[in-house]
PyMOL Python script that loads the backbone (N, CA, C, O; Angstrom):
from pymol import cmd

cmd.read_pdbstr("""\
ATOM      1  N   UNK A   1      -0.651 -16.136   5.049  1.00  0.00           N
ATOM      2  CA  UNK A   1      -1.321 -14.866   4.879  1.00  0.00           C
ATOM      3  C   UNK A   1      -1.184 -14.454   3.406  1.00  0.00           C
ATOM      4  O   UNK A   1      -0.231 -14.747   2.684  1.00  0.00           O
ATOM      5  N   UNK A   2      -2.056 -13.874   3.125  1.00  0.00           N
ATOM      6  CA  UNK A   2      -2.305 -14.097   1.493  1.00  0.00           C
ATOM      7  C   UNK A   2      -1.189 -12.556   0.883  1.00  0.00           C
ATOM      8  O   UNK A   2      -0.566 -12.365  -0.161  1.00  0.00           O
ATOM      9  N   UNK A   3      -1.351 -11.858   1.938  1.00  0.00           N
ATOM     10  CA  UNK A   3      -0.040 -10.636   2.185  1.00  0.00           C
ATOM     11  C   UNK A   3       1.112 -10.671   1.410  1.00  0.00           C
ATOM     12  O   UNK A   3       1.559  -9.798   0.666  1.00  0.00           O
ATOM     13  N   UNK A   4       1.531 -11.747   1.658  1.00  0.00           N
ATOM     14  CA  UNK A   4       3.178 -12.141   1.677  1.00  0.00           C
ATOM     15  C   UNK A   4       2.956 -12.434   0.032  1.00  0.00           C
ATOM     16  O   UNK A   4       3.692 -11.783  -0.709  1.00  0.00           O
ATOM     17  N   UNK A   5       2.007 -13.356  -0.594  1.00  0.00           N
ATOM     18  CA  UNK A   5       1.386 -13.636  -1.835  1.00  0.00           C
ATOM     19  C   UNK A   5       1.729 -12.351  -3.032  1.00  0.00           C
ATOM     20  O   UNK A   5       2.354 -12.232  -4.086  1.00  0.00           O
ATOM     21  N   UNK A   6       0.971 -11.598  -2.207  1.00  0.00           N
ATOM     22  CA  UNK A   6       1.076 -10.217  -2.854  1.00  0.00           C
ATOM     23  C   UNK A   6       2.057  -9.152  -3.138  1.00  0.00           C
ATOM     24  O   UNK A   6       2.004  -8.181  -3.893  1.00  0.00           O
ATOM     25  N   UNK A   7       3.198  -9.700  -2.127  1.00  0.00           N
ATOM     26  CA  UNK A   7       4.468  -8.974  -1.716  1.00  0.00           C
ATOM     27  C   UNK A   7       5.215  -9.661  -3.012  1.00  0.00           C
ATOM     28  O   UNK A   7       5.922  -8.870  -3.636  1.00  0.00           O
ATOM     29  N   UNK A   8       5.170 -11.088  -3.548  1.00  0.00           N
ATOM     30  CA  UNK A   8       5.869 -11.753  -4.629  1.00  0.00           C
ATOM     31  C   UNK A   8       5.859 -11.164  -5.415  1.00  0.00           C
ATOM     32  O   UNK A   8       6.796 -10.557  -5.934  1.00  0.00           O
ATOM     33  N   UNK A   9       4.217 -11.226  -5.837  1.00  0.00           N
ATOM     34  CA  UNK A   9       3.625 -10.628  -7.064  1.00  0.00           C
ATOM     35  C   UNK A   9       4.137  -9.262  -7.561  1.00  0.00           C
ATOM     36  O   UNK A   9       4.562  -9.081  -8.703  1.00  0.00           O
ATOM     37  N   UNK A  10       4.053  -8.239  -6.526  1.00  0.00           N
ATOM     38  CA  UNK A  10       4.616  -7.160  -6.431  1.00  0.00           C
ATOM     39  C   UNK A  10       6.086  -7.133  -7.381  1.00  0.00           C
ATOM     40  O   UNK A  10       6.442  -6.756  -8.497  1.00  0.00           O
ATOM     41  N   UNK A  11       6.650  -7.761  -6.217  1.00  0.00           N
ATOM     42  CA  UNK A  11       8.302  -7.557  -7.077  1.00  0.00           C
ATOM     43  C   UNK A  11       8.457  -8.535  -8.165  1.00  0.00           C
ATOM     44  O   UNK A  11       9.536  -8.496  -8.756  1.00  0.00           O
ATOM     45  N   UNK A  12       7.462  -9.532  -8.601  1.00  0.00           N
ATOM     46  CA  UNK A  12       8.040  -9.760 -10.084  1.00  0.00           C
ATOM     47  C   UNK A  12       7.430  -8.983 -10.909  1.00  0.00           C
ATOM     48  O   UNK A  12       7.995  -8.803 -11.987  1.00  0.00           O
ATOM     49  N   UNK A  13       6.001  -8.236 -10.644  1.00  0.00           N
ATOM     50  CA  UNK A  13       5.960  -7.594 -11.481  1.00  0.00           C
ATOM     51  C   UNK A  13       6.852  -5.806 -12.053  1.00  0.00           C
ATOM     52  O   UNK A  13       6.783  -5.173 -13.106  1.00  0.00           O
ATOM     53  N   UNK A  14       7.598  -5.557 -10.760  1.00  0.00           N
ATOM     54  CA  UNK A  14       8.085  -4.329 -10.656  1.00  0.00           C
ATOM     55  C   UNK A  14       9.223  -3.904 -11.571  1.00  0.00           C
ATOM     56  O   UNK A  14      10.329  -4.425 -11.422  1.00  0.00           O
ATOM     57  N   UNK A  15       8.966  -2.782 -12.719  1.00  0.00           N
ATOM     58  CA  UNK A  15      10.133  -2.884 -13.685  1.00  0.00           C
ATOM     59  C   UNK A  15       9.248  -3.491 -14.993  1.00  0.00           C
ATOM     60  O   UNK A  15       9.774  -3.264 -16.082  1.00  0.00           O
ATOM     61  N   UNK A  16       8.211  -4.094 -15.018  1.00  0.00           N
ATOM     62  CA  UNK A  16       7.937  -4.718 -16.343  1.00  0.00           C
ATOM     63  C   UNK A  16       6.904  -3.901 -17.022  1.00  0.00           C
ATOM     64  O   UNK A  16       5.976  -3.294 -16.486  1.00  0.00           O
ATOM     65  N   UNK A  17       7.150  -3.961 -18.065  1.00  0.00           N
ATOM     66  CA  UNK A  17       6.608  -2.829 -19.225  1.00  0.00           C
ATOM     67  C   UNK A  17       4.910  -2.348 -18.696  1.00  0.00           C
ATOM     68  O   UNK A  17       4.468  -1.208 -18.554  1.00  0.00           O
ATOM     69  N   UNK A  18       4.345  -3.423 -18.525  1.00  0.00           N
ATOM     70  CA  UNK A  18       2.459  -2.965 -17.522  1.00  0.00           C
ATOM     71  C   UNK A  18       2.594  -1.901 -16.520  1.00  0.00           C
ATOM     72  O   UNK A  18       1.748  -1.047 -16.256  1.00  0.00           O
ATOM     73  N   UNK A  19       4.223  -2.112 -15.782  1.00  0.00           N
ATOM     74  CA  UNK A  19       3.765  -0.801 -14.519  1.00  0.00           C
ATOM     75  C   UNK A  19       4.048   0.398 -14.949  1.00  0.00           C
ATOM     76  O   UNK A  19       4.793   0.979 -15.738  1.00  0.00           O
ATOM     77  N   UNK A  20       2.696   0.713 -13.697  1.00  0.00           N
ATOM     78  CA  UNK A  20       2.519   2.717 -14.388  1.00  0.00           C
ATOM     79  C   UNK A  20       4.190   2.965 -13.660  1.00  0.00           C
ATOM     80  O   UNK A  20       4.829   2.457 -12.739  1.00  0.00           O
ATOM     81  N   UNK A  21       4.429   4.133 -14.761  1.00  0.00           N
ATOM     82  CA  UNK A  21       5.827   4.416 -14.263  1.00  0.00           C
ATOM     83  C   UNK A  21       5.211   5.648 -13.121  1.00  0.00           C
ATOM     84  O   UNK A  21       6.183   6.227 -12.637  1.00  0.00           O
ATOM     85  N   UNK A  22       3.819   6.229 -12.538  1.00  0.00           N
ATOM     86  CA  UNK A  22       4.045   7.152 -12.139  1.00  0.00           C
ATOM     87  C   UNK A  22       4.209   6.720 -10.542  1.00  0.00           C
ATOM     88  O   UNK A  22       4.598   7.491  -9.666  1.00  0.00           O
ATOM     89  N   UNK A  23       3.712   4.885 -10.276  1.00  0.00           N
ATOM     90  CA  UNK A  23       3.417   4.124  -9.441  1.00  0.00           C
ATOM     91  C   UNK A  23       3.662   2.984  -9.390  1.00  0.00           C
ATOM     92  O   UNK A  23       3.010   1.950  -9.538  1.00  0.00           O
ATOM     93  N   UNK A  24       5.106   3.335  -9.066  1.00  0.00           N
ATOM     94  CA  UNK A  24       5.976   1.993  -8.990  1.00  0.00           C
ATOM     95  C   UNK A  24       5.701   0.930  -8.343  1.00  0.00           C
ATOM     96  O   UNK A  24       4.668   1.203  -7.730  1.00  0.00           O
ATOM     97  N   UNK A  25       5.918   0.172  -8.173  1.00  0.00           N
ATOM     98  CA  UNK A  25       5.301  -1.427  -7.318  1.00  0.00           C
ATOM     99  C   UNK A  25       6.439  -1.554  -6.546  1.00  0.00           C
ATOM    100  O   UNK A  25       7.580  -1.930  -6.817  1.00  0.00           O
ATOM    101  N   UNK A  26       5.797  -1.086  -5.315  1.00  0.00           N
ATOM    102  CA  UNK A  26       7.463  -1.143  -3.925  1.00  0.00           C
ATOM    103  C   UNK A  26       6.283  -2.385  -2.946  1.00  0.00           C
ATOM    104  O   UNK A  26       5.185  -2.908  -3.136  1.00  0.00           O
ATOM    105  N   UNK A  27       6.933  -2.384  -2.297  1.00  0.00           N
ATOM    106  CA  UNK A  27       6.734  -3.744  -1.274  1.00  0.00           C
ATOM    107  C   UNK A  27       5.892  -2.793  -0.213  1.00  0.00           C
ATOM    108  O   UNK A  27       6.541  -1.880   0.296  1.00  0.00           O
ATOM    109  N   UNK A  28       4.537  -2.925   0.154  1.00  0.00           N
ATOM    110  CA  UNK A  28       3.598  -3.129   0.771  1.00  0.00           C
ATOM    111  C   UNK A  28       3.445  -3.415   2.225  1.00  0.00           C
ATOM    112  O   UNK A  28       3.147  -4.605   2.325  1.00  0.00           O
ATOM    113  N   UNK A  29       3.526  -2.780   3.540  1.00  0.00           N
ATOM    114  CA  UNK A  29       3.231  -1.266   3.297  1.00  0.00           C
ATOM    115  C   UNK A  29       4.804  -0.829   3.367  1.00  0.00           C
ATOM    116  O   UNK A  29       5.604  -1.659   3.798  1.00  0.00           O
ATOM    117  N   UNK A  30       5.219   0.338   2.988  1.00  0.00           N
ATOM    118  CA  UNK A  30       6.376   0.893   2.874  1.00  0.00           C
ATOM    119  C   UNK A  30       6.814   1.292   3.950  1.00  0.00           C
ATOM    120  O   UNK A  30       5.916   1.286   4.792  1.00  0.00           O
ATOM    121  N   UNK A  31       8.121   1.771   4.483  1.00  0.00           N
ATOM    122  CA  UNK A  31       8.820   2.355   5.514  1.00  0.00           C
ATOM    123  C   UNK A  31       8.128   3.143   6.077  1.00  0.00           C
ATOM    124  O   UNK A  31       7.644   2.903   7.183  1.00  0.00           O
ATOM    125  N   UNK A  32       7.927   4.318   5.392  1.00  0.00           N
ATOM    126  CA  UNK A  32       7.253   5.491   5.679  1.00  0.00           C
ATOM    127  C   UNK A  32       5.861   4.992   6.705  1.00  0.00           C
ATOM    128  O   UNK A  32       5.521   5.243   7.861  1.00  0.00           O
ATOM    129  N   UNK A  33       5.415   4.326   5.806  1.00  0.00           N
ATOM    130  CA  UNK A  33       3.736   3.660   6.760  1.00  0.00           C
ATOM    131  C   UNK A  33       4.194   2.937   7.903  1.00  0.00           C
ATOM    132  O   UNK A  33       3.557   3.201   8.923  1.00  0.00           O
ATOM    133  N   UNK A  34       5.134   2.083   8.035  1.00  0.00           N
ATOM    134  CA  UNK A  34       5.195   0.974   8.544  1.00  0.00           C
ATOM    135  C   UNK A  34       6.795   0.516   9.143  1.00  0.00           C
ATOM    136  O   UNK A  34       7.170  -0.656   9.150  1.00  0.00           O
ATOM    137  N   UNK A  35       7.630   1.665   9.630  1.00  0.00           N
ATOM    138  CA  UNK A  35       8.778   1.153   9.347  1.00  0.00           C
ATOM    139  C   UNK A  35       9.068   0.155  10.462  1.00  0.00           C
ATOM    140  O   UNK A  35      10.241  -0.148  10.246  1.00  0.00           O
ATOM    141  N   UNK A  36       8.676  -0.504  11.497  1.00  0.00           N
ATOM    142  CA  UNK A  36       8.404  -1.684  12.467  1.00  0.00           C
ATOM    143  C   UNK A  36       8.073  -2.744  11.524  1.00  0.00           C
ATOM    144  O   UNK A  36       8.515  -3.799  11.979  1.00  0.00           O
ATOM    145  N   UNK A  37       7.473  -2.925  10.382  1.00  0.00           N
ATOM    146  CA  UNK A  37       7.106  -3.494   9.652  1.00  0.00           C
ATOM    147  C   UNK A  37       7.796  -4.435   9.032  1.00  0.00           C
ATOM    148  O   UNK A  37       7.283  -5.473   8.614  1.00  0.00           O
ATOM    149  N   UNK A  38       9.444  -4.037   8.891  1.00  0.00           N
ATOM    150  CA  UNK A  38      10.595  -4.852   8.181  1.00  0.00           C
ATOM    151  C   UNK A  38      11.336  -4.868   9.186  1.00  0.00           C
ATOM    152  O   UNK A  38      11.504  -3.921   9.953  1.00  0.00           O
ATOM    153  N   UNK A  39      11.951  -6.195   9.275  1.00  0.00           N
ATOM    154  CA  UNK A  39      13.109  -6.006  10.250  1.00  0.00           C
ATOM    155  C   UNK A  39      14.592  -5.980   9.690  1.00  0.00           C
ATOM    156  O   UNK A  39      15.563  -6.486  10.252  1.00  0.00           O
ATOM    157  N   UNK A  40      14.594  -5.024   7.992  1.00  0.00           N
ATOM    158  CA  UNK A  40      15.874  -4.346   7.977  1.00  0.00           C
ATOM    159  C   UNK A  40      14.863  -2.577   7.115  1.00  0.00           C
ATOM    160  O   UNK A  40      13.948  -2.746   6.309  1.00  0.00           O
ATOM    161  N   UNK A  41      15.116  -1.793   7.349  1.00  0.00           N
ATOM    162  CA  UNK A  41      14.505  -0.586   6.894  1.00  0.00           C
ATOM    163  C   UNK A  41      14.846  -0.292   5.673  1.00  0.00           C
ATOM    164  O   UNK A  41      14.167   0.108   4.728  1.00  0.00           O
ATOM    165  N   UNK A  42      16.475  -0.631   5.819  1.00  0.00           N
ATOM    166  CA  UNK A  42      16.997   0.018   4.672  1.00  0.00           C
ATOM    167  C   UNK A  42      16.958  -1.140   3.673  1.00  0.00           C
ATOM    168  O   UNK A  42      18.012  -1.388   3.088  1.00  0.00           O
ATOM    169  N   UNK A  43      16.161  -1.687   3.472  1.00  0.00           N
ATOM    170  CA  UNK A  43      15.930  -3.162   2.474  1.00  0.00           C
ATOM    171  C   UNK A  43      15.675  -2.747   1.463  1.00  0.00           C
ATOM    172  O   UNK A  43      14.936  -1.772   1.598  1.00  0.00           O
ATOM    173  N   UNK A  44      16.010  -3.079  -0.083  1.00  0.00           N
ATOM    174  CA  UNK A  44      15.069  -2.522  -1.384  1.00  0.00           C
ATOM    175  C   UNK A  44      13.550  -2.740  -1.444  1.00  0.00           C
ATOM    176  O   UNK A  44      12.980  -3.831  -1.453  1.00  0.00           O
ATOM    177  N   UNK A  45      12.968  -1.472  -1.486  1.00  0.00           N
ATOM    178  CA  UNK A  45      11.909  -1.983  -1.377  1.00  0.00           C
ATOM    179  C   UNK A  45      10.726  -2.191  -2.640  1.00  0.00           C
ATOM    180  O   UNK A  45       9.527  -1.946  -2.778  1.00  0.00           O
ATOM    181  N   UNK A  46      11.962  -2.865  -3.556  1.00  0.00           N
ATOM    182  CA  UNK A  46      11.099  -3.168  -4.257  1.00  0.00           C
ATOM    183  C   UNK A  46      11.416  -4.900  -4.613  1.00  0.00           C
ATOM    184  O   UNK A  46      10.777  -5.555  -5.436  1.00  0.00           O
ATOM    185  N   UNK A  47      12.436  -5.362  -3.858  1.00  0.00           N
ATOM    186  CA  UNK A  47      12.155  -6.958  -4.138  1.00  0.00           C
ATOM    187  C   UNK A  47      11.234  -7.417  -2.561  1.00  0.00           C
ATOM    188  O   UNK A  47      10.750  -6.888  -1.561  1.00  0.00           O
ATOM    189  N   UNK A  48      11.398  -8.597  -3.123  1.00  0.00           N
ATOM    190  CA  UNK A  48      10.806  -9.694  -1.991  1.00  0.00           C
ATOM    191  C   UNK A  48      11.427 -10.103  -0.982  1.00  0.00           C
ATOM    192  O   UNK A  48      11.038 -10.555   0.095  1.00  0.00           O
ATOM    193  N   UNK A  49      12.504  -9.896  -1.440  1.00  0.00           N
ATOM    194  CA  UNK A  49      13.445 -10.099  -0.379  1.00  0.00           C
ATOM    195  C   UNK A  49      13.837  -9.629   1.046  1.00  0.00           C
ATOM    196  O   UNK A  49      14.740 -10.020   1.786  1.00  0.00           O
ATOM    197  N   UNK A  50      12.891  -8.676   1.210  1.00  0.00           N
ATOM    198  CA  UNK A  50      12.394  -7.892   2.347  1.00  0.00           C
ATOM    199  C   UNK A  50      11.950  -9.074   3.387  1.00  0.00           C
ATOM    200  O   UNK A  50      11.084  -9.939   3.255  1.00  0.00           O
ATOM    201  N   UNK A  51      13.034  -8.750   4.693  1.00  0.00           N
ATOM    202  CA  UNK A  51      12.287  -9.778   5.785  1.00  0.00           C
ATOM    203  C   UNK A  51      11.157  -8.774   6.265  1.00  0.00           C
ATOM    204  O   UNK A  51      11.120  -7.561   6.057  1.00  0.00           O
ATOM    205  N   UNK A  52      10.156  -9.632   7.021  1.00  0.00           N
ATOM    206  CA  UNK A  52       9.139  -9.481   7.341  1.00  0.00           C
ATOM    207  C   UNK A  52       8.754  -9.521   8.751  1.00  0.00           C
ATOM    208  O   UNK A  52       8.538 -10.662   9.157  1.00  0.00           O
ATOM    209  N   UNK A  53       8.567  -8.318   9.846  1.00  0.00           N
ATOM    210  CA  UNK A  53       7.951  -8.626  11.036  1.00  0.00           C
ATOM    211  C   UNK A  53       6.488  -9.045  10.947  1.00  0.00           C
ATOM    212  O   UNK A  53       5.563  -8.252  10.773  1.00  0.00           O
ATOM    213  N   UNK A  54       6.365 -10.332  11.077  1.00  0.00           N
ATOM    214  CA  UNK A  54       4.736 -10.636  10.319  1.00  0.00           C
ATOM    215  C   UNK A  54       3.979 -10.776  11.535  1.00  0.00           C
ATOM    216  O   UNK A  54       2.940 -11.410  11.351  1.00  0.00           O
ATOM    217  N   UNK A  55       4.208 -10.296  13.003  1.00  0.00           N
ATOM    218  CA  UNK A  55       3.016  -9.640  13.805  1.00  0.00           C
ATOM    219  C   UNK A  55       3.116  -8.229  13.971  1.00  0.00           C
ATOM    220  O   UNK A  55       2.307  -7.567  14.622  1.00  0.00           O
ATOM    221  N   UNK A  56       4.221  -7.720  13.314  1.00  0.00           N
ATOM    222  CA  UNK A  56       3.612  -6.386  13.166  1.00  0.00           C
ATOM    223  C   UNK A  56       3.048  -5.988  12.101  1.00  0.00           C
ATOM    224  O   UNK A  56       2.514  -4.883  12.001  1.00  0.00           O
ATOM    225  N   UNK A  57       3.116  -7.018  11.003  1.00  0.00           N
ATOM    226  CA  UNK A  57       2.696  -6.470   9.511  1.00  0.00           C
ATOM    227  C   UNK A  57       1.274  -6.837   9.531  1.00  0.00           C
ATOM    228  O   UNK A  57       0.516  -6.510   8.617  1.00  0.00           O
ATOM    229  N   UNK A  58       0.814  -7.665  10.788  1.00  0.00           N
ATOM    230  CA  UNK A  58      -0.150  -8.044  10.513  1.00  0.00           C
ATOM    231  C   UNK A  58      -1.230  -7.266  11.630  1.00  0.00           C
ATOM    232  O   UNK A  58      -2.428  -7.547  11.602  1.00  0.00           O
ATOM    233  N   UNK A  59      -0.742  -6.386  12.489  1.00  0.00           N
ATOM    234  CA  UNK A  59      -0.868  -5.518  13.441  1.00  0.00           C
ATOM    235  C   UNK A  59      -1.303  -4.481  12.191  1.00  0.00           C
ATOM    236  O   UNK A  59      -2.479  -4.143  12.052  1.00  0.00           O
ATOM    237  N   UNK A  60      -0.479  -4.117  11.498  1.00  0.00           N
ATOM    238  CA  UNK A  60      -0.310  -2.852  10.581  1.00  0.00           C
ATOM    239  C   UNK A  60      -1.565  -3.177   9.461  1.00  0.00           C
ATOM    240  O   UNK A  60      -2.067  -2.256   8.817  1.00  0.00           O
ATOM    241  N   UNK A  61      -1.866  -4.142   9.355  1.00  0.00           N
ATOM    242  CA  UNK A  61      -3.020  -4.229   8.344  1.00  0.00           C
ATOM    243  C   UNK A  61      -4.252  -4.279   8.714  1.00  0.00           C
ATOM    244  O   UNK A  61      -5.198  -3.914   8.016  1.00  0.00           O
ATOM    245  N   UNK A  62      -4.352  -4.908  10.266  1.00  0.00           N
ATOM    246  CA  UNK A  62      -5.722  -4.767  10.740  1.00  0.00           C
ATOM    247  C   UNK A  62      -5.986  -3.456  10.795  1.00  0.00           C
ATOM    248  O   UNK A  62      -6.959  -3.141  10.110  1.00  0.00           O
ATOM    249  N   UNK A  63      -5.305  -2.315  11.543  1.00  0.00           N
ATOM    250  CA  UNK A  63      -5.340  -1.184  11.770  1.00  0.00           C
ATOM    251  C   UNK A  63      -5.704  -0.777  10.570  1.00  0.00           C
ATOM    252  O   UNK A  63      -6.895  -0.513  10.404  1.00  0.00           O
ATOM    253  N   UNK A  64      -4.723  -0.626   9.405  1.00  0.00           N
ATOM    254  CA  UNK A  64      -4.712   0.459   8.761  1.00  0.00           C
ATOM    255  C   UNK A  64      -6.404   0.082   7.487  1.00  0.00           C
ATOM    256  O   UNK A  64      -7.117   0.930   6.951  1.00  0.00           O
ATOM    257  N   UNK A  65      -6.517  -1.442   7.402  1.00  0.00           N
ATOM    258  CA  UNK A  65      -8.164  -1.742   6.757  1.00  0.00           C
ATOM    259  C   UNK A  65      -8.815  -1.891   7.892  1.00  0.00           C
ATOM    260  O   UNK A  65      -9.463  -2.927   7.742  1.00  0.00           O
ATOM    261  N   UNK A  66      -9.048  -1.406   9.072  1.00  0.00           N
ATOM    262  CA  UNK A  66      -9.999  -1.471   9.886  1.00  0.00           C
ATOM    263  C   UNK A  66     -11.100  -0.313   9.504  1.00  0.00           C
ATOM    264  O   UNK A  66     -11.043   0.833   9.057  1.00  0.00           O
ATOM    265  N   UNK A  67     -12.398  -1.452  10.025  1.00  0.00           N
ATOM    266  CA  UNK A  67     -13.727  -0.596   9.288  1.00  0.00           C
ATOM    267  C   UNK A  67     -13.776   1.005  10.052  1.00  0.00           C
ATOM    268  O   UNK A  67     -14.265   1.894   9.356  1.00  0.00           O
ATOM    269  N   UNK A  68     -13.487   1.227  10.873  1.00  0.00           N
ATOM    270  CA  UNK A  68     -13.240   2.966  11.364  1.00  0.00           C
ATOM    271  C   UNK A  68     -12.235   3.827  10.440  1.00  0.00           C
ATOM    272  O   UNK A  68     -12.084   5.019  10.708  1.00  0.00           O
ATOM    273  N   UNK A  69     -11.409   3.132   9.143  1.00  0.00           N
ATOM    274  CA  UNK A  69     -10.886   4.121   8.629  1.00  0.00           C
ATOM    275  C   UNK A  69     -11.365   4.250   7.411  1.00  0.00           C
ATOM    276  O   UNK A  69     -10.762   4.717   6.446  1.00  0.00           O
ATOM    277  N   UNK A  70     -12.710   3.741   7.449  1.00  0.00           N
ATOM    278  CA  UNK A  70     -13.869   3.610   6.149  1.00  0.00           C
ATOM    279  C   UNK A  70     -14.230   5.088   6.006  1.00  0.00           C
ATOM    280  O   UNK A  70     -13.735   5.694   6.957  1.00  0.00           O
ATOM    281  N   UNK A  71     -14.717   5.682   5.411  1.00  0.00           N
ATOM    282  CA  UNK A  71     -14.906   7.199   5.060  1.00  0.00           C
ATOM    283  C   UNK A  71     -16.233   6.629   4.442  1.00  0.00           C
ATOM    284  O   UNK A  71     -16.357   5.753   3.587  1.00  0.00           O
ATOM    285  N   UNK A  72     -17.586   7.656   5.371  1.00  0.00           N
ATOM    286  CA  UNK A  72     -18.495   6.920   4.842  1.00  0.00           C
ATOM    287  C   UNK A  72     -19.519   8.294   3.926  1.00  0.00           C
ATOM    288  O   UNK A  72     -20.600   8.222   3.342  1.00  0.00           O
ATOM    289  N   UNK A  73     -18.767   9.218   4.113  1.00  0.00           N
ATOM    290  CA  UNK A  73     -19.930  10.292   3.408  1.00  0.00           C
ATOM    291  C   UNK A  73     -18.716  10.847   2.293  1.00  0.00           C
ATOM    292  O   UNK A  73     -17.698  11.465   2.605  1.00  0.00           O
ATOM    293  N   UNK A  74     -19.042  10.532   1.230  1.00  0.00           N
ATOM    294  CA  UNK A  74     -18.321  11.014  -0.176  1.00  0.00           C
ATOM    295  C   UNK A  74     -19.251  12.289  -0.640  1.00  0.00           C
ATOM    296  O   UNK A  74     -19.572  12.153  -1.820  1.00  0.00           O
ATOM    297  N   UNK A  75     -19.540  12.951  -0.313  1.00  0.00           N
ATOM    298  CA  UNK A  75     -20.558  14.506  -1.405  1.00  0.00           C
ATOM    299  C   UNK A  75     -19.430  15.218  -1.222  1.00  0.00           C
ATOM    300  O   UNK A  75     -18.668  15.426  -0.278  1.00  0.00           O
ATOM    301  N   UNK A  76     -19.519  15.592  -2.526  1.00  0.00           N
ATOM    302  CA  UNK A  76     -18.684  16.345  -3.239  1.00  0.00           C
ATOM    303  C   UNK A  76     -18.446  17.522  -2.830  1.00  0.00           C
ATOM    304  O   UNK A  76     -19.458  18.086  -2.417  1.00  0.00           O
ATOM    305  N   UNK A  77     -17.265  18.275  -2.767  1.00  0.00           N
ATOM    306  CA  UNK A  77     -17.388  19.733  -2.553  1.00  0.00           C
ATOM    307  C   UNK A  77     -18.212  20.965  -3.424  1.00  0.00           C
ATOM    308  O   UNK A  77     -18.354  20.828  -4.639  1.00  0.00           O
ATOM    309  N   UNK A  78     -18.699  22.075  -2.776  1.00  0.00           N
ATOM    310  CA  UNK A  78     -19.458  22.799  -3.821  1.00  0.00           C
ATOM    311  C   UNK A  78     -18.863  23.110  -5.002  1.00  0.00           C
ATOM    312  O   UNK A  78     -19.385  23.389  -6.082  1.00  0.00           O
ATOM    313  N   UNK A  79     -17.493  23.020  -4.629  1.00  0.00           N
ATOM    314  CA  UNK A  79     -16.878  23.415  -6.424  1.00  0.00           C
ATOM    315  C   UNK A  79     -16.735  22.865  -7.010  1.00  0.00           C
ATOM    316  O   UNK A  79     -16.684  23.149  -8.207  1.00  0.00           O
ATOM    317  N   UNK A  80     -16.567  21.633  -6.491  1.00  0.00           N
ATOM    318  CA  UNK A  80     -16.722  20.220  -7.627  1.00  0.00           C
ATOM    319  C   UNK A  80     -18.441  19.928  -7.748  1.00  0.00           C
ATOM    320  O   UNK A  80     -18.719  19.505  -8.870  1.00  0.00           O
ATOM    321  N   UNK A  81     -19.020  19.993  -7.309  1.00  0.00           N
ATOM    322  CA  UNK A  81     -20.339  19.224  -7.860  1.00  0.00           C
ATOM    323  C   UNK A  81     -21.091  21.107  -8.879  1.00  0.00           C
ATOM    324  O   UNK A  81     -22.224  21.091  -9.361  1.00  0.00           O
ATOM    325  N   UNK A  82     -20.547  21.894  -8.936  1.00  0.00           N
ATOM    326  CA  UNK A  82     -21.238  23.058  -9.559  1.00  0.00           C
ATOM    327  C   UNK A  82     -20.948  22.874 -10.794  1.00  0.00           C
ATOM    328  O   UNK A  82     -21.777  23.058 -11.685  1.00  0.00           O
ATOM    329  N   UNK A  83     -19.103  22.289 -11.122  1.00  0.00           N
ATOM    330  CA  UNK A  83     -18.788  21.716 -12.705  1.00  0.00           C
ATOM    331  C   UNK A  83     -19.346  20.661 -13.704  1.00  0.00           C
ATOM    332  O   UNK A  83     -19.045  20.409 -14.871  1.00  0.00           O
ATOM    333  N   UNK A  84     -20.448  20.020 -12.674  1.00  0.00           N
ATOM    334  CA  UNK A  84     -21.406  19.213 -13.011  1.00  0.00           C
ATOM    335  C   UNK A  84     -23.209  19.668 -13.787  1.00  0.00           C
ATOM    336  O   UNK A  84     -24.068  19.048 -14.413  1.00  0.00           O
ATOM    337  N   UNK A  85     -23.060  20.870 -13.344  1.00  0.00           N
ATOM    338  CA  UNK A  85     -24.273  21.638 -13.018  1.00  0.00           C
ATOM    339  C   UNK A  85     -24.429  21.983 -14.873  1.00  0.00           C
ATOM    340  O   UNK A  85     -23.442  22.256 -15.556  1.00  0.00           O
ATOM    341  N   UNK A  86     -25.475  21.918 -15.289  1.00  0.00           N
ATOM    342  CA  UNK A  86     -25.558  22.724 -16.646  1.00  0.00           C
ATOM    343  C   UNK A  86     -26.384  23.383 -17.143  1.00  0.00           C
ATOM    344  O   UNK A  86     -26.180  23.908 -18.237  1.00  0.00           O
TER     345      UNK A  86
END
""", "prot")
cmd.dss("prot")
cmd.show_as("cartoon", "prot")
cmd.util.cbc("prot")
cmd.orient("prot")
């Protein structure tokens, strides 16, 4: 699963001068989202070293990119599209 790929990437890049400091690079999806997700919680979550429940992580990704949580009408609110107006 190309997931786990990304989970590497993650923690070598985490800490190195490119990441936004306001958006740290933690391991994907986090406790909070997902805490079935790891099978230790209290794991750092910013290495790789994070074990992995990988039918629930993979439970947790269909769900959470499933096309029903697509948002399909973006228009703007009236107070935002009036700051546009000139």
């Amino acid at each position: 699963m190309i997931f786990f790929t990304i989970v590497r990437v993650n923690s070598r890049l985490h800490g190195d001068t490119t990441e936004d400091p306001v958006y740290p690079k933690i391991q994907f999806p986090s406790v909070d989202l997902c805490s079935d997700c790891r099978t230790d919680a209290e794991a750092d979550p910013y290495h790789a070293d994070v074990q992995w429940n990988r039918t629930r992580v993979q439970e947790f990704l269909k769900s959470f990119y499933s096309p029903s949580r697509i948002i399909q009408d973006l228009e703007p609110e009236a107070s935002q599209s009036s700051a546009y107006v000139s």
